[in-house]
N, C-alpha and C positions, 0 to 999 in steps of 0.2 A: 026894551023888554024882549026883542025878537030875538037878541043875540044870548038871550041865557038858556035855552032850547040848546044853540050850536055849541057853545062853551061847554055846557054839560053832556053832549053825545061825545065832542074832542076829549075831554078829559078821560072820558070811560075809554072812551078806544087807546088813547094811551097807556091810559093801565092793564088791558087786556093784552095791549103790546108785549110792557115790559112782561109783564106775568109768563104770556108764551117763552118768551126770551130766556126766563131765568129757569123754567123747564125743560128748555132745552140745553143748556148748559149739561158737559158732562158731570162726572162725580168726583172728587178733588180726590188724587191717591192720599189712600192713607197706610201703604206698606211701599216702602220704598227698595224692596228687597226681589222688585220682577225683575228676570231677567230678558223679559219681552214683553212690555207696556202694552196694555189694551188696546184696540183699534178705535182712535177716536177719530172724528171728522175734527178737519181742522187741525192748529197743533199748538196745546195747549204747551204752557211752559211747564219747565221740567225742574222738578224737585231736587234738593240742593244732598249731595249724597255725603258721610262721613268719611272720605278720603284723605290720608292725613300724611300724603311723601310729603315729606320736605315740611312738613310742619302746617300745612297748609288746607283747606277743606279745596276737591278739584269737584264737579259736577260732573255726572255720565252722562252722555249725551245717547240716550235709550231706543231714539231715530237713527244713531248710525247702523251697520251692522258688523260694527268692531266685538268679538267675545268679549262678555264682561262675568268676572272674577267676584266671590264675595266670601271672605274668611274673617280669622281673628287675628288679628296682631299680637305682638307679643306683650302688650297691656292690656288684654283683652278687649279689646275695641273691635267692631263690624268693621270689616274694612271692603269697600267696593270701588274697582279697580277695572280701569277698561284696557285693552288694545290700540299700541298708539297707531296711527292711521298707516305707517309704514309696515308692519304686520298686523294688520286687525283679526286675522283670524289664528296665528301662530307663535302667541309671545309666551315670555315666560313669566310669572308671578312669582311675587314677594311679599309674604304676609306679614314676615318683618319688619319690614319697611314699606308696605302697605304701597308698593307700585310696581308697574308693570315695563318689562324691556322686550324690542328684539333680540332674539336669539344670538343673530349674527352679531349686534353687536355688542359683546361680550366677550368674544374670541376674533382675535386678531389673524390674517389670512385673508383669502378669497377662497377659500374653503368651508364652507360653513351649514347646516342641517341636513336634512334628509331628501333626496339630495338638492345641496343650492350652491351655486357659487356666483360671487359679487364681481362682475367686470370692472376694467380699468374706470369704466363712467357710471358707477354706483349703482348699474342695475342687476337685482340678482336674476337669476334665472333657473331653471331645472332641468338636469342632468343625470340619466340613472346610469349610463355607459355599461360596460358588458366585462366578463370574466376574461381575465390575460389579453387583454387589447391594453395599446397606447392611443392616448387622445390629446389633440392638442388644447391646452387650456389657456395660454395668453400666445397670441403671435405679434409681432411688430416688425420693424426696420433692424430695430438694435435689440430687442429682447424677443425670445423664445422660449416657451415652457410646454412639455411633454408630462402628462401622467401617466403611471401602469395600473392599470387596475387589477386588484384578485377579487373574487367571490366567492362564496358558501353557496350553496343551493340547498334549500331547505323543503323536503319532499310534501311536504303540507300548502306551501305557495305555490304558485305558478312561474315565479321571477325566481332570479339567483341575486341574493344582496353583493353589492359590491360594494369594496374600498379601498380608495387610493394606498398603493403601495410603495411607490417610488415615485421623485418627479427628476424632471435634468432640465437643465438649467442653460439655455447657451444666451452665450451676450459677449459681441466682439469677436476675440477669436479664443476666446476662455468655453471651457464646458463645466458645470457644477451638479454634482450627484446627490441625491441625498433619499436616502430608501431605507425600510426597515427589514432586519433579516430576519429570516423564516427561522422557527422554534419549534420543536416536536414538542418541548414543554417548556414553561416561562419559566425565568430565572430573573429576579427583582436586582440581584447582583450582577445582571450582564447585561454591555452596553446592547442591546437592539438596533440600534443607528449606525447605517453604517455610511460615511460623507468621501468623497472624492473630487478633487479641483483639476482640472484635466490631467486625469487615469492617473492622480497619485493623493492615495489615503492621505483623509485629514483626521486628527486624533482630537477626542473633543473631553475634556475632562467631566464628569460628573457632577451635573448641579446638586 
């Protein structure tokens, strides 16, 4: 008889238990359209988003701090779309096709954004280089590459935008030119490239 006293003080305090417990529990999202999830203690799991490259639903992962993208596809569908971890802050988006790519790649080169370029060992790096200087952009044993740069200076910034003008090319005992010629005004019918393989023009027909 002494033990239904203790059974029923344990029982009650379990239930006061659970009670606290399910109190303190956060609030289940019900708009899956944050683009910065609430600050919860703990890390509650994460809600399954309508992603659909490739045919596929992908989940955001709302704890990284990859940008994340939310539009309509071209069925109208929500489409949310994050930054893949190799550019999480700089990709491009595709509502189309409801996913996201690096920049770079997309365009082939070690040449690629504002400004970046990709070394021989896949890391890119930044580079704003200066107006009518040469810089070296790959050097090795057997290969060398030189760029020219020109710039604008634009009286509203502080910097002169720059862009590759020319690169040369040496490898062996060959040199390879390849630069674009200056235009007081464009012409859509005239080649702009102008290519040379050591100091004799190469003619390249129009794609």
């Amino acid at each position: 008889m002494s033990q239904v006293p203790q059974i029923g003080w344990f029982c009650s305090f379990v239930a006061a238990t659970l009670a606290v417990s399910v109190m303190g529990q956060p609030p289940s999202p019900s708009n899956w359209f944050w683009e910065t999830p609430p600050s919860w203690d703990g890390t509650p799991p994460q809600p399954e988003v309508p992603s659909y490259a490739n045919g596929q639903l992908s989940p955001a992962n709302y704890n990284k701090p990859n940008r994340i993208f939310i539009c309509d596809d071209d069925w109208g569908k929500t489409c949310v779309a994050q930054c893949p971890d190799l550019c999480p802050k700089s990709c491009e988006m595709s509502c189309s096709y409801c996913e996201t790519s690096c920049r770079c790649a997309n365009y082939p080169g070690t040449s690629c954004g504002d400004p970046s370029f990709t070394g021989g060992d896949g890391v890119t790096f930044y580079f704003h280089g200066r107006k009518d200087q040469d810089f070296c952009i790959v050097s090795d044993a057997d290969l060398h590459i030189n760029a020219h740069f020109i710039g604008n200076h634009n009286p509203v910034n502080e910097r002169t935008f720059t862009w590759i003008q020319s690169i040369g090319v040496s490898f062996g005992d060959h040199r390879l030119f390849v630069g674009a010629r200056k235009a007081v005004e464009w012409d859509e019918e005239e080649d702009h490239i102008e290519i040379t393989f050591d100091g004799e023009p190469i003619n390249v027909g129009a794609a």
